[in-house]
C-alpha positions in Angstrom: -28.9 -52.3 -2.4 -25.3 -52.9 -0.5 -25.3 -52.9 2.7 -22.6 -50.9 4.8 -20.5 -53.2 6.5 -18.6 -51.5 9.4 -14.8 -51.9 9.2 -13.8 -53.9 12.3 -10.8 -56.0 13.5 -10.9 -59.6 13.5 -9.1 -61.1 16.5 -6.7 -62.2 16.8 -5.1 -61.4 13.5 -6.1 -57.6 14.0 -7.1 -57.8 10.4 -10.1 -55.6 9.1 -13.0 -58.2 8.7 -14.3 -56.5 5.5 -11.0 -55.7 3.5 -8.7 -57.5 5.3 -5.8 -55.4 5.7 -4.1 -54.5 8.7 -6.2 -53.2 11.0 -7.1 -49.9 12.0 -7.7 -49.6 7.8 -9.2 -46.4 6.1 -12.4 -46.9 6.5 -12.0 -47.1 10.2 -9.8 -44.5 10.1 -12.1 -42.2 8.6 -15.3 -43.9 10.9 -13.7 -43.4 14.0 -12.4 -39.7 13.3 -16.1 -38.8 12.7 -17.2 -40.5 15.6 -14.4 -38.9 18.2 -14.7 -35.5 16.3 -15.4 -33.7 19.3 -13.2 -35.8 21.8 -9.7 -36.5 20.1 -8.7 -37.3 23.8 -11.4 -39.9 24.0 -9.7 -41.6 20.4 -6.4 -41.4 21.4 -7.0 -43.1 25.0 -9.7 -45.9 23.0 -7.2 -46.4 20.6 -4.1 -47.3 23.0 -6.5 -49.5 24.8 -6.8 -51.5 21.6 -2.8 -51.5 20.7 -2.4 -53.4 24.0 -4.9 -55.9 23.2 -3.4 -56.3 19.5 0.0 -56.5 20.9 -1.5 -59.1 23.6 -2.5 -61.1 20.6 0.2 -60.9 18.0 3.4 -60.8 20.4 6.4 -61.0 18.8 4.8 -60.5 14.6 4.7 -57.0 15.0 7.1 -54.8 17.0 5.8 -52.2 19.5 6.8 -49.4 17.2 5.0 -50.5 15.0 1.9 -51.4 16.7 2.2 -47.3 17.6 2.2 -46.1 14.9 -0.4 -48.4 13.7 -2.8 -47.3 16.1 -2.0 -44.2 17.5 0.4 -42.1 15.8 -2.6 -41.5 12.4 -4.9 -40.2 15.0 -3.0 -37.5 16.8 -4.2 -33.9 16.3 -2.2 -32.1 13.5 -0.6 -28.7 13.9 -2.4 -25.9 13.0 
């Protein structure tokens, strides 16, 4: 039986570790909605931490736009 490998970021590429593309993927995507369900706040201000770090780590490869929308603009709270 598989086991479930969590889909995390492999520094300092920022790469998922299990499917390799850039990283947050899908499956983290989807992992960390569920987990932040009740606290969209809580993902938001996690999430910006991270795109700091990334954009520590891969300067100049990736713009800060991009790095945005990367990590934070997928988990904003949609209109209703």
């Amino acid at each position: 039986m598989p086991r479930y490998r969590p889909h995390v970021a492999a520094r300092p590429s920022w790469r998922c570790r299990v499917c390799g593309v850039a990283w947050p993927c899908s499956a983290a995507r989807l992992a960390l909605l569920g987990e932040y369900r009740e606290n969209r706040t809580g993902l938001l201000v996690y999430l910006a931490a991270l795109r700091e770090e990334a954009d520590a780590d891969l300067g100049r490869q990736v713009t800060p736009d991009r790095l945005t929308d990367r990590f934070l603009t997928w988990a904003r709270a949609r209109a209703r």
